[in-house]
C-alpha positions in Angstrom: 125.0 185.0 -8.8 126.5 184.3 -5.2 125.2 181.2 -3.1 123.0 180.2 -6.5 122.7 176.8 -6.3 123.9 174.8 -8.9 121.2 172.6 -11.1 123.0 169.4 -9.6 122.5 170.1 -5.9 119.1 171.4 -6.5 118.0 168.1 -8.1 120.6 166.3 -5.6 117.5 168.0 -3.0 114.7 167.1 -5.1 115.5 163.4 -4.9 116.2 163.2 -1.0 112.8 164.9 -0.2 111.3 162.2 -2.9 113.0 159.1 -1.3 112.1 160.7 2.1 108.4 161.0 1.1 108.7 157.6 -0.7 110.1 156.0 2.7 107.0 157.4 4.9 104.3 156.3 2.2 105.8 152.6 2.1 105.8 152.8 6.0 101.8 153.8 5.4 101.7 151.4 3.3 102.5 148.3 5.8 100.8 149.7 8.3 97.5 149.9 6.4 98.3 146.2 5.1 99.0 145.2 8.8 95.8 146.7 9.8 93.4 145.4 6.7 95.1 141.9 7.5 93.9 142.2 11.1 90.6 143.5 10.3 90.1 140.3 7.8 90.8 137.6 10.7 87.9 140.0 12.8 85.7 139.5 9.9 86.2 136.1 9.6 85.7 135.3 13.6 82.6 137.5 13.2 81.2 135.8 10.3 82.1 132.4 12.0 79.8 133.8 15.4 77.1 134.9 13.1 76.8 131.8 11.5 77.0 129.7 14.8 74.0 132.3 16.0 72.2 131.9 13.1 72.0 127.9 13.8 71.4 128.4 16.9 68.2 130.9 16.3 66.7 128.2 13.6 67.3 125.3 16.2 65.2 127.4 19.1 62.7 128.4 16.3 62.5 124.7 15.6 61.0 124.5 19.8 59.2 127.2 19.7 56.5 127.4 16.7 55.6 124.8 14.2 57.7 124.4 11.3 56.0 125.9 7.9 54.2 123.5 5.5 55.6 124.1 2.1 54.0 123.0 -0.9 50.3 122.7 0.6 47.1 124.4 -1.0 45.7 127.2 0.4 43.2 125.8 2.8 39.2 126.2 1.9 37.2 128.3 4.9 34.4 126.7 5.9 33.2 122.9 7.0 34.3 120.4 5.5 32.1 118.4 3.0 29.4 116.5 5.0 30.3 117.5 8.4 28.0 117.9 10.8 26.7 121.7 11.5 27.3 122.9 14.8 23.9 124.8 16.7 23.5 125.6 20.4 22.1 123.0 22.7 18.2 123.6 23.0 17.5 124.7 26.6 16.0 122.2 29.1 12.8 123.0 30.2 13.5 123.4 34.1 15.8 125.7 32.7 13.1 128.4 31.1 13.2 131.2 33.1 10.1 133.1 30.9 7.9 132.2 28.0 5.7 133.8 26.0 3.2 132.5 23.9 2.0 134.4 20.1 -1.4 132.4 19.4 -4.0 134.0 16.7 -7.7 133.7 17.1 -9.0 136.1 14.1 -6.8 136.5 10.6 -4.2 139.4 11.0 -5.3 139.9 7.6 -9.2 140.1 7.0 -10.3 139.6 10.6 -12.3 136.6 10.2 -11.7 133.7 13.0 -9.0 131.0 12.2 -9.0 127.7 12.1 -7.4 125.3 15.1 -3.3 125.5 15.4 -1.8 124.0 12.4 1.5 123.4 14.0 3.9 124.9 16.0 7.5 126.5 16.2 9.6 127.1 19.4 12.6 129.4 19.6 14.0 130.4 22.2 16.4 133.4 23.4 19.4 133.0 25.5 20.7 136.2 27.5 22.3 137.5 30.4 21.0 139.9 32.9 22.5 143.0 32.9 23.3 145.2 36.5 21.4 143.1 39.1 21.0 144.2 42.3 23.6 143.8 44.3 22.1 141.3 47.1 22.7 142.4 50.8 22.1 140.0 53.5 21.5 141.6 57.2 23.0 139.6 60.6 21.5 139.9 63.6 23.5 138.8 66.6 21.9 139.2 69.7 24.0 139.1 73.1 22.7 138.2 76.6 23.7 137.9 79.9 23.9 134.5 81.7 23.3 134.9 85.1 25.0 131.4 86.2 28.3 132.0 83.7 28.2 135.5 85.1 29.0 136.3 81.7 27.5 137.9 77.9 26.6 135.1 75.6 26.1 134.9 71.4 24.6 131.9 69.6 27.5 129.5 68.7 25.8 129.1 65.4 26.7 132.5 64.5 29.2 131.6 60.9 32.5 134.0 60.0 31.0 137.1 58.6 32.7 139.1 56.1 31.7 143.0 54.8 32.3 141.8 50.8 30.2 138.2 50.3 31.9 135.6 48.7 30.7 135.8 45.5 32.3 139.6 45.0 35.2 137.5 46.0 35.2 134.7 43.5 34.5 137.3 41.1 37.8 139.8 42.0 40.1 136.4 41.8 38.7 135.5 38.5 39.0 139.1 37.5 42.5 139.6 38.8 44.2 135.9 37.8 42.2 134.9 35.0 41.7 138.2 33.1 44.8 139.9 34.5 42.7 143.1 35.4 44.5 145.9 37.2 42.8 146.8 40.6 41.0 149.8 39.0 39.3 148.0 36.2 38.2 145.4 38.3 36.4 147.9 40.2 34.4 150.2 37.0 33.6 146.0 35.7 32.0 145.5 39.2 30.1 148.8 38.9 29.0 148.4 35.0 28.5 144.6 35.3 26.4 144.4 38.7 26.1 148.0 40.0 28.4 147.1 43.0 31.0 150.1 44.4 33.8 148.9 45.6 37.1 150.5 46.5 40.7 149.5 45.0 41.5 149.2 48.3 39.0 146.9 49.5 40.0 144.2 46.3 43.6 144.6 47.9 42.2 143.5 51.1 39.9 140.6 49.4 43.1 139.2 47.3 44.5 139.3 50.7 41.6 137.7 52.4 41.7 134.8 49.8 45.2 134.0 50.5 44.3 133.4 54.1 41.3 131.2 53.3 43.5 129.2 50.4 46.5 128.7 52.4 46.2 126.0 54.3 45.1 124.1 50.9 48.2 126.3 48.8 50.7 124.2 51.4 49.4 120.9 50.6 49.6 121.7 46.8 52.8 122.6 47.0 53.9 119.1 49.3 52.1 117.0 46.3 53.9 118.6 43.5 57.1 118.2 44.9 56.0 114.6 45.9 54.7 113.6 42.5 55.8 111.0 40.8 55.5 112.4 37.4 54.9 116.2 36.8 54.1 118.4 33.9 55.7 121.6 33.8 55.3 124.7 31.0 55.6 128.2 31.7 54.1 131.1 29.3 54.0 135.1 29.0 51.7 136.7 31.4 51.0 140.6 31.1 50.3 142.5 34.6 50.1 146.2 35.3 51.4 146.5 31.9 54.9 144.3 32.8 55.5 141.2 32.1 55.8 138.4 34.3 55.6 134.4 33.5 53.0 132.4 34.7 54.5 128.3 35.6 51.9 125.7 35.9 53.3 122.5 37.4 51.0 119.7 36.9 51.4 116.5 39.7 49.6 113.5 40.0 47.1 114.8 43.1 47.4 118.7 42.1 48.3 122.0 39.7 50.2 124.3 41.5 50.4 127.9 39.0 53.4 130.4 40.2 53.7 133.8 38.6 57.0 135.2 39.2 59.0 137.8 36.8 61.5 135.5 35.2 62.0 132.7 33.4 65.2 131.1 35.4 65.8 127.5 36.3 65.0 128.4 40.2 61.6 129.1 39.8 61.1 125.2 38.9 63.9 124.1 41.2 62.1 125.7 44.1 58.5 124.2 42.8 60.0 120.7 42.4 62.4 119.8 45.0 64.6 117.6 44.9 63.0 114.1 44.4 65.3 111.6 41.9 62.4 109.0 41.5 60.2 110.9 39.1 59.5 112.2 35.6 59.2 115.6 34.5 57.6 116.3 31.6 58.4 119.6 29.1 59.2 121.2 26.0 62.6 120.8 26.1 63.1 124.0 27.6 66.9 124.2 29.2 65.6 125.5 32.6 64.2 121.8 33.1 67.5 119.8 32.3 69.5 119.9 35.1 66.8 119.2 37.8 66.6 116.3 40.1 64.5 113.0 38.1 64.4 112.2 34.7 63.1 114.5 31.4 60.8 113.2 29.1 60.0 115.5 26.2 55.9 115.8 25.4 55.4 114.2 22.2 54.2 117.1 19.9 57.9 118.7 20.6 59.6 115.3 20.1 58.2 114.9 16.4 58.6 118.4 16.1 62.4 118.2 16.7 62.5 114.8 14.6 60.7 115.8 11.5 63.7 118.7 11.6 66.8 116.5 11.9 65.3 112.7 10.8 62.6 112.3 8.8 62.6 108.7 9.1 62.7 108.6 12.8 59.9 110.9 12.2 57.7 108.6 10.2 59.0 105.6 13.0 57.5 108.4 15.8 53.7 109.2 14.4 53.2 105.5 13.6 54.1 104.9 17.4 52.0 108.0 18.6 49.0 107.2 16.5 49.3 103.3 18.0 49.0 105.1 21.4 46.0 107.1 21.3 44.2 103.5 20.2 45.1 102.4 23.6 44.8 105.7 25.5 41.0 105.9 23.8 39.9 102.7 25.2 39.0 102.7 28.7 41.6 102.0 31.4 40.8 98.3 31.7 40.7 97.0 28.4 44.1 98.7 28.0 46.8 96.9 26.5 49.5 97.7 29.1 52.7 95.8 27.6 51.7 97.3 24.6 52.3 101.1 26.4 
């Protein structure tokens, strides 16, 4: 047949398209061996980050909660074996505020007179007083006209009167600080607790009141902190509004200063302590406290915390020494051994 191809060329074909096909598939080849070598070194630096986070989670867990206590029974519930049983204090009398007596003069039973008392048993009740009255105290100020001052006149006696008493007010900072209550439920506890209505916007202007009566004395707390000589400093969750915040306690030799500010930087204690070198701060450890002005001391429960990790025998060395301290520390300050501190 004409232009039939003869069995030579048509293999002559065959073999370039294979040696064509082979050429790309070695070329795939080196480029998938390129990229698997690559993707090994990545796995290796990844593996070599993990681990370095992994050591670095255990050595922060090691600051932050108490190390687990292998090999220890299971704690019994309960008191201990001859301890002492714990009961409420019995109530002074000065302190009764009712009392009832149950006397008998004929049997419950048969209705024949008793005898004289046999003995007697006292118990008593301890309770709170649910909704009292709100009290409301009335000030009458009475203005005159002074002839010789040419001039209206009030009693200087007359003291600062405020619409809300102070007591609502010691109440709405406990409420607000203390139980972190949001403005509306420390209005329904004033209305449930003591039957006292009160407006949101009225606690606003009491917190606001407060900070203008405490301010003057807020100042001064903050001088002696920063003045201190040696101050204890910690700083913990605190839930507002439903945010969170931290709350900072910084605890001087004259004063506590508390600051609640939403975050847990290393200016919050910078701008609380100043910059006095002659002192001691005392922590956790915590990195916010390192680079501050004075020296660090570590408080000891984190010290053997961090020892008992990384040296048992300085461990041991450490509660021996600790336990030698609260001797002294228990005995009162003048029968202290000083030199032995």
């Amino acid at each position: 047949m004409r232009g039939q191809l003869t069995k030579e060329s048509r293999l002559q074909i065959s073999v370039t398209r294979l040696k064509n096909e082979s050429k790309k598939y070695r070329e795939a080849i080196s480029d998938l061996k390129n990229i698997i070598k690559n993707q090994g070194k990545e796995i290796a630096e990844l593996k070599s980050k993990l681990l370095d986070k992994e050591l670095q989670r255990k050595e922060l867990l090691t600051f932050l909660y108490k190390p687990k206590k292998q090999n220890k029974e299971k704690q019994k519930l309960g008191k201990k074996p001859g301890a002492k049983g714990f009961h409420r204090a019995i109530p002074k009398d000065e302190s009764v505020t009712q009392e009832y007596s149950y006397t008998l003069k004929q049997c419950p039973i048969c209705k024949d007179p008793v005898g004289g008392i046999v003995d007697t048993v006292i118990k008593y009740t301890e309770d709170i007083a649910l909704k009292p009255p709100p009290t409301i105290t009335k000030h009458i100020i009475t203005r005159h006209w002074c002839s010789h001052c040419e001039t209206y006149v009030k009693s200087p006696n007359v003291p600062l009167i405020f619409r809300i008493g102070i007591n609502t007010l010691g109440y709405t900072l406990y409420a607000r600080y203390r139980l972190r209550l949001p403005m509306e439920k420390i209005k329904e506890s004033l209305h449930d607790l003591y039957n006292f209505k009160i407006s949101e916007g009225e606690i606003s202007n009491k917190l606001q009141e407060a900070k203008e009566l405490f301010g003057k004395d807020y100042e001064t707390i903050i001088a002696l902190i920063k003045e201190s000589t040696r101050v204890y400093a910690d700083e913990t969750g605190w839930r507002m509004d439903g945010k969170n915040w931290w709350l900072w306690v910084f605890v001087g030799d004259n004063g506590i200063r508390y600051v609640i500010e939403d975050t847990r930087g290393k200016g919050v204690a910078d701008n609380a302590l100043g910059q006095k070198e002659d002192r001691v701060i005392i922590s956790d450890g915590y990195a916010a406290y390192q680079n501050l002005y004075g020296d660090k001391q570590q408080c000891w429960v984190h010290l053997m915390r961090v020892a008992k990790n990384y040296s048992p025998p300085l461990y041991g060395d450490l509660v021996v020494l600790y336990k030698k301290l609260l001797i002294e520390l228990e005995k009162p300050d003048t029968e202290r051994d000083k030199n032995q501190i």
